[in-house]
C-alpha positions as CSV (number, residue, x, y, z in Angstrom):
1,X,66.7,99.5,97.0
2,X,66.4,100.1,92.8
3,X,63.6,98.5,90.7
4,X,64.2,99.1,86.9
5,X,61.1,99.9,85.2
6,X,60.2,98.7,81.2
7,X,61.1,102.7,79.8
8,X,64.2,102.7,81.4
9,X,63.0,104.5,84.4
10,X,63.9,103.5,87.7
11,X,62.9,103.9,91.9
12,X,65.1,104.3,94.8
13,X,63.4,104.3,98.5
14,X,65.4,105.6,101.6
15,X,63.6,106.1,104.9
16,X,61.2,108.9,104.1
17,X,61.8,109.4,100.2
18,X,61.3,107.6,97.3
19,X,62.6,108.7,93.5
20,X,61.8,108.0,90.8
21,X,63.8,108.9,87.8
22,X,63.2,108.7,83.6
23,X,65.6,109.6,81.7
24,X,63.9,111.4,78.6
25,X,67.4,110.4,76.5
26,X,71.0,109.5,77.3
27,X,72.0,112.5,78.5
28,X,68.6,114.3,80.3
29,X,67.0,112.8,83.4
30,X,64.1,113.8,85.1
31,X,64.1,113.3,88.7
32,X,60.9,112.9,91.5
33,X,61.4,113.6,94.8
34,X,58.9,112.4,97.1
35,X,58.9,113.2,100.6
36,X,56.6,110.5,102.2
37,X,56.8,112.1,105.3
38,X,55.4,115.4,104.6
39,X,53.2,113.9,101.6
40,X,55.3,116.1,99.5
41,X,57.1,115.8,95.9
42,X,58.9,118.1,93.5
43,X,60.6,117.2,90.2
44,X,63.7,118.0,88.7
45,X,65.1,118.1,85.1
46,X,68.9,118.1,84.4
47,X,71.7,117.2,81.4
48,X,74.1,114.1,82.8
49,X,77.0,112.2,81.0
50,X,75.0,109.4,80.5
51,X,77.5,106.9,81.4
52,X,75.5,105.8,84.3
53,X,72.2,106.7,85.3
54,X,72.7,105.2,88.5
55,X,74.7,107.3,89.9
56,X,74.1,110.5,87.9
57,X,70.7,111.1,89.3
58,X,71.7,112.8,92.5
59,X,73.5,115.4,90.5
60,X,69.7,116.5,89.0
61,X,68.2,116.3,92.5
62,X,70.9,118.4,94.1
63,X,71.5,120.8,91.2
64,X,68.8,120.3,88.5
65,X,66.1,122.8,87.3
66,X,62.6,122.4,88.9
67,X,60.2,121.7,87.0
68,X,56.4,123.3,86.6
69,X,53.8,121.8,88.3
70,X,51.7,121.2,85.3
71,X,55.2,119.5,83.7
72,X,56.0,117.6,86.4
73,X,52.5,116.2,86.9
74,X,52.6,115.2,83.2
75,X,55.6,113.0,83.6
76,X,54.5,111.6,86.7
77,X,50.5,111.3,87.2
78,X,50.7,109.0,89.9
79,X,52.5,111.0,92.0
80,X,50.2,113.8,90.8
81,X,46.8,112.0,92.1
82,X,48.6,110.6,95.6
83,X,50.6,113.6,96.9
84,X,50.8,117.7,96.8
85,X,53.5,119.3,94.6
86,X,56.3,121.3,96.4
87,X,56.2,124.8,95.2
């Protein structure tokens, strides 16, 4: 399941994880990983072709640069407040 958000950014929930991704521009997405499971999440950053966000994601999540805690928590305070970041 996708929901589109108003900035461009969007969600997709399987079984035990949810992403959420923002694309900063065209070309650079940022990428949450949320374990619900484990009450978990990390966040990766990561150039794409930008032909379709869709799809490009799961190249960040699989190959993307982690991001710092204190980054990652900027982008997403939500997740921040509701789960502990994966070192």
């Amino acid at each position: 399941m996708s929901k589109l958000h108003y900035d461009g950014s969007f969600v997709i929930e399987k079984e035990n994880h949810y992403y959420r991704i923002v694309p900063l521009d065209m070309h650079i997405l940022v990428v949450a990983s949320v374990n619900k499971t484990a009450g978990v999440w990390g966040a990766y950053i990561g150039s794409v072709g930008g032909t379709n966000h869709k799809e490009e994601w799961r190249m960040v999540q699989d190959w993307g640069t982690k991001l710092a805690k204190h980054i990652a928590a900027a982008i997403f305070p939500e997740l921040n407040k509701q789960f502990a970041y994966r070192e």
